[in-house]
N, C-alpha and C positions, 0 to 999 in steps of 0.2 A: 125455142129450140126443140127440135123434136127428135127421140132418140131411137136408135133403130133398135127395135125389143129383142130380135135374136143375137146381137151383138153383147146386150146390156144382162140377158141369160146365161150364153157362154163367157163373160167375165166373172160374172157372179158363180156361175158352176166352177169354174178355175179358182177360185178364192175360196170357196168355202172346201173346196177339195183337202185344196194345200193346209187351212185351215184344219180337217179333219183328221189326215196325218200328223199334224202336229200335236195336236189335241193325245191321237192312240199312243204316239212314241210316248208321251207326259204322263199318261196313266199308267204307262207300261212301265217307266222308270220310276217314279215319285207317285203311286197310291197315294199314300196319305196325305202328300201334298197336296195333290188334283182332289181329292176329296173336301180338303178344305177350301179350295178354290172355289169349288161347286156347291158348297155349303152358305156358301157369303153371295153367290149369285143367286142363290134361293132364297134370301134373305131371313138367313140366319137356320132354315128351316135342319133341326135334329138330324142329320144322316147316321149318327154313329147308333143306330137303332138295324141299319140297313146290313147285310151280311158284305164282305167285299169278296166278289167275286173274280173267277180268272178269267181274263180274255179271251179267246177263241181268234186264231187267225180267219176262219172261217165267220166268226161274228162281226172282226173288222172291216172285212171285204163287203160283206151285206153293209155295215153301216155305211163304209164310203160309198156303193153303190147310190143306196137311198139319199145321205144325205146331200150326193151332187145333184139326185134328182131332183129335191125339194127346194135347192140352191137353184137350181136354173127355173125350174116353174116361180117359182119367189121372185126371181129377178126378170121374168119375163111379164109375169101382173105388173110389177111397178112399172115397165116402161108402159105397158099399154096404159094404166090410170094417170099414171105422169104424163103422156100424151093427152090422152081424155081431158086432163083437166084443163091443157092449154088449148083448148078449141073454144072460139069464141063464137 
């Protein structure tokens, strides 16, 4: 099966959008929650050393910018290597 990479990019830029909104509202509500969330995906690594800083509407909008861009390039390698691989 072979996938069509611009299709398999804009789901993955749709996902990790909606993804990164949910992520901003979480740290925006629950700091220290999302901190220790983020602490146990770093495995285990010290954050409480880190200062906690405050959001920026204008720092949200850059991160969602970037991170759909890095979602869609991300998800547009895997279709072409996922294709690649299936050529025989």
């Amino acid at each position: 099966m072979k996938l069509d990479s611009t299709r398999v990019a804009n789901a993955l830029a749709i996902v990790g959008a909606g993804l990164y909104v949910v992520c901003t509202f979480l740290v925006a509500a629950t700091p220290v929650f999302y901190r220790g969330v983020a602490q146990t995906w770093m495995h285990g690594f010290n954050l409480s050393a880190l200062p906690m800083r405050q959001m920026t509407f204008g720092g949200s909008i850059w991160g969602l910018v970037t991170f759909t861009i890095v979602s869609w390039l991300t998800g547009y390698a895997f279709a072409v290597i996922y294709n690649g691989l299936g050529k025989k």
